[in-house]
ZAMARGU-4260 file (C-alpha; in steps of 0.2 Angstrom, whole numbers, plus 5000, padded with zeros to 4 digits):
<rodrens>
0) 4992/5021/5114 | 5009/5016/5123 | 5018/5000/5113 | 5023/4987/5124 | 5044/4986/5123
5) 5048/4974/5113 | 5065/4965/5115 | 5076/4970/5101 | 5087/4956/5101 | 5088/4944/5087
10) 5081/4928/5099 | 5066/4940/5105 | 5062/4947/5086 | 5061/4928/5082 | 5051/4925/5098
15) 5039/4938/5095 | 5035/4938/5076 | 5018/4945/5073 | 5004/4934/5064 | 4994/4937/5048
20) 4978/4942/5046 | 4967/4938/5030 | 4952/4941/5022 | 4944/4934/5005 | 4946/4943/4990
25) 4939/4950/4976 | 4944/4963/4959 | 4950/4972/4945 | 4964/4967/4934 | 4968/4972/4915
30) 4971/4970/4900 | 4987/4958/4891 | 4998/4954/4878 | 5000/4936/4875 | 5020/4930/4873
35) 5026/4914/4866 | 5026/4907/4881 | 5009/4908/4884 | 5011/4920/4898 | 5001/4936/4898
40) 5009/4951/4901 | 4997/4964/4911 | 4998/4984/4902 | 4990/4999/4911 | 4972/4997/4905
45) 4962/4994/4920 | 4951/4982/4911 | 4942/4968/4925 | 4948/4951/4920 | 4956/4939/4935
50) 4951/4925/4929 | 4970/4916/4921 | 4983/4915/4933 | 4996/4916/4918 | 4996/4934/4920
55) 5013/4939/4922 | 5019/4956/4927 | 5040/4959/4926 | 5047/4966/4942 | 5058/4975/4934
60) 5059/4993/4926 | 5065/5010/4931 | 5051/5010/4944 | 5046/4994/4956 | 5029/4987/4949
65) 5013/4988/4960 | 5014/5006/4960 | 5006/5013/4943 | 5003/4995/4940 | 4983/4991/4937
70) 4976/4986/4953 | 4972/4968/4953 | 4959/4960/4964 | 4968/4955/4982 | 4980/4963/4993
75) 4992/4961/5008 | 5003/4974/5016 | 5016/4966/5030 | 5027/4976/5037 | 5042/4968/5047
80) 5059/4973/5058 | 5074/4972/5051 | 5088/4964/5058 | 5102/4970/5047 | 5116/4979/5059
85) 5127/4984/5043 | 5128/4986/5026 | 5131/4970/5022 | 5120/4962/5031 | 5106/4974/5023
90) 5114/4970/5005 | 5113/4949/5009 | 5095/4955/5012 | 5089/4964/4997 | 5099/4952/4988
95) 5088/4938/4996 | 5072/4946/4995 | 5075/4950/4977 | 5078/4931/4972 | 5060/4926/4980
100) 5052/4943/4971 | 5059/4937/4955 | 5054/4919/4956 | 5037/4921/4963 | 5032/4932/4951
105) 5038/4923/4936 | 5030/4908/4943 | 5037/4890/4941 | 5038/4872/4947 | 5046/4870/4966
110) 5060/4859/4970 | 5056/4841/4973 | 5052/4838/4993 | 5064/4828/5004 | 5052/4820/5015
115) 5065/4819/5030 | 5066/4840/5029 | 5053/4851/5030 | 5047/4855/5012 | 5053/4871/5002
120) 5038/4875/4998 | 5021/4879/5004 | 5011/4868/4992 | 4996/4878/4994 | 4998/4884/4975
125) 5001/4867/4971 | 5018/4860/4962 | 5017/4875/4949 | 5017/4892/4957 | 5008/4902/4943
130) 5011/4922/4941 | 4993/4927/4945 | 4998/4945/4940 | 5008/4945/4957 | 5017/4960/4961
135) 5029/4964/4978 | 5034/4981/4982 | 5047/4984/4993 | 5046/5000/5006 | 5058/5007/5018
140) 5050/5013/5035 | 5059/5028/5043 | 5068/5018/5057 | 5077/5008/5046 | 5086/5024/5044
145) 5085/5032/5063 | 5090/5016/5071 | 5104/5014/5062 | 5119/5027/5061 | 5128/5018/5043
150) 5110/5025/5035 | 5106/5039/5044 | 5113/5052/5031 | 5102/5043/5018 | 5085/5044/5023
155) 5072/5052/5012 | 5069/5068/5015 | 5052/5068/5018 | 5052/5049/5026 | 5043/5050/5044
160) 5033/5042/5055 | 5015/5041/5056 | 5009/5051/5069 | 4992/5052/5077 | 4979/5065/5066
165) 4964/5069/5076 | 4953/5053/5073 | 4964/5042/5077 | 4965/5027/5089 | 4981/5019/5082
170) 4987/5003/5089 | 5006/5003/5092 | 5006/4984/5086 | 4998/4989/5068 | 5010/5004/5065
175) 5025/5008/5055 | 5039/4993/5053 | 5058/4994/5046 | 5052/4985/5030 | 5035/4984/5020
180) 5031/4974/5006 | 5014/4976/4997 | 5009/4959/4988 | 4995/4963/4974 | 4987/4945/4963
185) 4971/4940/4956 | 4969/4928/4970 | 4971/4929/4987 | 4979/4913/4991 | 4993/4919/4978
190) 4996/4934/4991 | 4996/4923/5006 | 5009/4910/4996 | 5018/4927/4991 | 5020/4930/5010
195) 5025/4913/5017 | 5038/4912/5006 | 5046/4927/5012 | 5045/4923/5030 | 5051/4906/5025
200) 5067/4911/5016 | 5074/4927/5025 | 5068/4921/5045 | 5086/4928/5050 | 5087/4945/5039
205) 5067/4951/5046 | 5052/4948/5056 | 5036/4951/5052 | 5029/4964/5063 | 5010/4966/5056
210) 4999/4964/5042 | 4984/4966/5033 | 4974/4958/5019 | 4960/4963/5007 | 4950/4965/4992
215) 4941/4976/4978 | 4927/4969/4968 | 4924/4964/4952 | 4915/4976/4941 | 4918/4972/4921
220) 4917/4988/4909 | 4901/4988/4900 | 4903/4990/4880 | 4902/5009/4877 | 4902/5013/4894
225) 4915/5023/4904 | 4927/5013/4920 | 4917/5012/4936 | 4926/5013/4952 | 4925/5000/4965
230) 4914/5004/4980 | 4920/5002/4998 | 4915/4994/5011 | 4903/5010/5015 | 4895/5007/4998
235) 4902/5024/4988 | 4913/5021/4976 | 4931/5023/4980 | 4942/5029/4964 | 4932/5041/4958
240) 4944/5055/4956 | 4960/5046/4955 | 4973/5052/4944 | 4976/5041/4928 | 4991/5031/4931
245) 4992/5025/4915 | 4998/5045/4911 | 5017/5044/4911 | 5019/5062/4912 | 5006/5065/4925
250) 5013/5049/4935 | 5032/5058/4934 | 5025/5073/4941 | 5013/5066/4957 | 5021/5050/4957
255) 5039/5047/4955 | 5053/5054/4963 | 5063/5062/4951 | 5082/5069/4948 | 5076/5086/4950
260) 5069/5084/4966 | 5077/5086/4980 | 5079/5070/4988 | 5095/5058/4989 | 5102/5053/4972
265) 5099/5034/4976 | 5081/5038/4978 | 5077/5043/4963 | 5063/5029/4954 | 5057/5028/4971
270) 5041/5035/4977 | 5033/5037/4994 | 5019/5027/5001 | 5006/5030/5014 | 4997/5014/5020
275) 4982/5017/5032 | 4971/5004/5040 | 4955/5012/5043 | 4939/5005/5052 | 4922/5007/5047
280) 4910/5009/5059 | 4897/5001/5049 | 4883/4997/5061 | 4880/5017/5065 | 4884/5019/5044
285) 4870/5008/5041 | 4858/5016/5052 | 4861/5033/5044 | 4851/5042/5032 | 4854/5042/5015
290) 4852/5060/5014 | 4864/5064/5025 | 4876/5048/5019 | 4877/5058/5003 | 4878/5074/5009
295) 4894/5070/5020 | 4902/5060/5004 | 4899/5075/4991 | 4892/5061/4978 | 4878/5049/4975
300) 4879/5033/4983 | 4873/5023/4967 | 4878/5032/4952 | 4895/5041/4962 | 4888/5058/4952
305) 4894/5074/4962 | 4878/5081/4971 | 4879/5096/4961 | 4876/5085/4945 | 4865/5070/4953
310) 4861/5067/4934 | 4878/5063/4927 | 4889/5047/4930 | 4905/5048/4944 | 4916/5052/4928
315) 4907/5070/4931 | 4919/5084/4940 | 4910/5093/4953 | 4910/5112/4950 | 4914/5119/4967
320) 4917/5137/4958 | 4899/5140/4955 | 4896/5134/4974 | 4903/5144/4984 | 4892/5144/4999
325) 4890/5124/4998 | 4871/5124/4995 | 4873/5109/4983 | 4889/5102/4990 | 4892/5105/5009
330) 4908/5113/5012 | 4914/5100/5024 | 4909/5086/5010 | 4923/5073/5012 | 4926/5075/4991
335) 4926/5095/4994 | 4939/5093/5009 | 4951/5081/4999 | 4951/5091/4982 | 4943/5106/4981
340) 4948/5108/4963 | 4959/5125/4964 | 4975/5128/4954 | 4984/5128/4971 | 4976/5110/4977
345) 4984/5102/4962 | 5000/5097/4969 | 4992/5089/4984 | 4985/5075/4970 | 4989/5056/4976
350) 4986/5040/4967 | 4975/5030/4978 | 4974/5008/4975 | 4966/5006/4991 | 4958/4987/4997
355) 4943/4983/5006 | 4946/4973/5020 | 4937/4962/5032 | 4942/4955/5048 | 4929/4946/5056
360) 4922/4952/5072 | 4929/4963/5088 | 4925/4957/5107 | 4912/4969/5109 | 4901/4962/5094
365) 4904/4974/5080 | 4910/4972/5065 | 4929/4971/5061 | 4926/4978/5044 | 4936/4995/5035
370) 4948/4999/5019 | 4965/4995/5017 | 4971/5012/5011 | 4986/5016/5000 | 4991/5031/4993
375) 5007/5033/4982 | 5013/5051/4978 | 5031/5060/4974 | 5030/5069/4989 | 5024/5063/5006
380) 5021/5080/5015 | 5014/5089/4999 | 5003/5074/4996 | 4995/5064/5008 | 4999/5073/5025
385) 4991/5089/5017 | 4977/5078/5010 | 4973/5074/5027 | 4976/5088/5039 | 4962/5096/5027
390) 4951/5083/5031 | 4953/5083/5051 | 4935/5085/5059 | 4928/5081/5043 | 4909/5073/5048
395) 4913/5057/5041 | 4925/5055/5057 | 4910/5048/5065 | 4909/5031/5054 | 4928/5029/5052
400) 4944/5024/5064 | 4961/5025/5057 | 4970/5011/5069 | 4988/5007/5058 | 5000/5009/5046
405) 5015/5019/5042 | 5024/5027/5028 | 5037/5019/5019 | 5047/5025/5005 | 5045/5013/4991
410) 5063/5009/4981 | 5066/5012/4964 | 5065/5001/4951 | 5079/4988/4949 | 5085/4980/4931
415) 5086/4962/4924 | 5103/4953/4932 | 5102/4969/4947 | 5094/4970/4965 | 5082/4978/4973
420) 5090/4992/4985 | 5106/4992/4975 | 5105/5013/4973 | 5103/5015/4993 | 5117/5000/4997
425) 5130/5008/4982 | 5127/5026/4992 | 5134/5020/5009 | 5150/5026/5010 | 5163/5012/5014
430) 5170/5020/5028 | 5154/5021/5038 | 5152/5003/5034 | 5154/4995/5053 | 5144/4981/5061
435) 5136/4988/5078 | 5138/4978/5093 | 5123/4985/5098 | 5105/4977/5095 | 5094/4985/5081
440) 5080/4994/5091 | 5064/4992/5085 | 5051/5009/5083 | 5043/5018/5096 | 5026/5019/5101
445) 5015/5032/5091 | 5012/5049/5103 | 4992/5049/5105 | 4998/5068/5107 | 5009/5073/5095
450) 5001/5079/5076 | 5008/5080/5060
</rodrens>
């Protein structure tokens, strides 16, 4: 689907800023260590409890929180243009943006209103912003880079735009951005505060362009019993398979971007994302056997066993070896497609934190309903892109419609006293520091034609 031109100027980025859309929320959050201050500080334990909004997670580190970070219960990605036209200008923006990440997810009172201004604050979080367990996670889309000559020579090196796979019917509108932030806190309205605030205080460094809202449910572990996955909005449980994020070592290999790889110096801490809004069909789901509901999933819908153990929990790993010709699980099975479980398929591993979303309803009737996918991973060609070229014409295109999103190349981690971005602004060498006279153009449309 062709994009409509946008003006690139500063006046029409302002003029045609994109609105947000929400959805309620629900979750899992984790497990704390209570400080002095009485602030609780979340750990990797994925343990459900969103209930105390003192939960505090740092934003600083080696790696940008929200990544490995235990998936709390609501969600927003936004992605936005950027209107930086040098370095400078880039830097008073990661500068900028770094004040608000720090405050908001530290929480605290906000300054006393003027009632002849507008006030500095939302208010819908009350006079104290509480942490919530907020984390913000700052992205770079390819364009950021290609629009602008200063950066070209800096891009990662798998950074790209998301193109069209075979099911897909993207809508230019929802797709990529120069910037993406991905807001994560036990409470929706803690997200949507999270947001506001950002549009508020940085309206002449970015303009929001889309973004999406959602939610995972609540499931408490049971005494004795093993972590259950969230289900999505198809009623199977999403998660099942997901790599432990709480295992560094495993993390530093499918996750992070590390020294050794070979990427640009500045990147490395950094990790790549790929953000996917995807509609379910849910009116023809829900009038499709069960049998063949399973059958196209690979598991059980209740239990999330693996069809060729119905007996066992979703915990259980599905023995494709001793099932060659798919008589238990179908070789197209959207499990089997994604990881068929050989020695070679083990680089193509991704950490998934994905969100339920729902939208209301479309003009013809149906239900605006799908998943909020986000997958995190070291390399983005390797990881998702593989991922998903295996899973073209997969039967489960029938009940699904991938319609936005983008890939953005998350930022490394940024100490105490530093900034987020200070690795890429440090790498751009002085002499190619220039302010453009030219405007910054914004992306262009996805090719309906083109694939990965």
């Amino acid at each position: 689907m062709a994009e409509t031109p946008l003006s690139t100027t500063r006046r029409g980025l302002l003029a045609g800023a994109a609105a947000l859309a929400a959805a309620p929320g629900l979750a899992l959050a984790a497990t704390e260590q209570t400080t002095s201050a009485g602030q609780r500080h979340v750990t990797d334990a994925p343990i459900a409890d969103t209930t105390n909004s003192r939960d505090m997670v740092s934003p600083h580190g080696a790696h940008q929180a929200g990544i490995v970070t235990p998936r709390p219960a609501n969600g927003i990605v936004a992605a936005f243009h950027v209107l930086a036209n040098d370095a400078a200008d880039l830097e008073a923006l990661f500068r900028r943006l770094t004040e608000r990440i720090v405050f908001l997810t530290h929480g605290g009172p906000v300054p006393d209103a003027d009632p002849k201004l507008p006030p500095p604050d939302s208010g819908i979080l009350g006079p104290v912003v509480p942490p919530d367990a907020l984390t913000i996670t700052v992205g770079l889309g390819s364009s950021l880079f290609e629009d602008r000559p200063w950066l070209a020579a800096l891009k990662p090196r798998v950074l790209q735009r998301m193109v069209k796979f075979h099911n897909d019917a993207l809508i230019a509108d929802l797709c990529h951005g120069d910037l993406m932030l991905q807001f994560c806190a036990n409470t929706q309205d803690t997200c949507v505060h999270a947001l506001r605030d950002v549009v508020k205080n940085l309206p002449g460094q970015m303009v929001l362009k889309w973004a999406q809202a959602g939610n995972v449910p609540v499931l408490p572990q049971r005494p004795g019993a093993a972590p259950e996955s969230a289900r999505n909005l198809l009623g199977f449980r999403d998660g099942s398979a997901n790599p432990d994020s709480a295992d560094e070592e495993l993390m530093r290999r499918l996750v992070w971007v590390g020294p050794e790889s070979d990427e640009p110096d500045w990147a490395t801490g950094g990790s790549y994302a790929a953000v996917r809004i995807i509609r379910n069909l849910v009116e023809r789901w829900d009038r499709t056997p069960l049998g063949e509901q399973e059958r196209i999933m690979g598991r059980m819908k209740m239990s999330g066993a693996p069809l060729d153990q119905p007996d066992a929990t979703e915990a259980q790993v599905p023995d494709f070896a001793t099932d060659p010709d798919g008589t238990r699980t179908p070789l197209d099975a959207h499990i089997r497609l994604a990881n068929p479980r050989t020695p070679a398929t083990e680089a193509n591993l991704i950490l998934r934190r994905p969100f339920n979303y729902v939208n209301g309803v479309l003009k013809n009737g149906q239900l605006d309903q799908g998943l909020l996918f986000i997958a995190w991973q070291a390399d983005l060609d390797r990881g998702f892109i593989t991922v998903q070229k295996r899973l073209d014409k997969e039967p489960l295109e029938e009940y699904i419609r991938p319609v936005g999103g983008g890939y953005f190349f998350a930022l490394p981690g940024f100490a105490d006293g530093d900034y987020v971005g200070s690795t890429l602004i440090a790498a751009i060498s002085p002499t190619s520091q220039t302010t453009s006279s030219q405007p910054v153009s914004s992306d262009p449309a996805p090719d309906p034609g083109t694939k990965p």
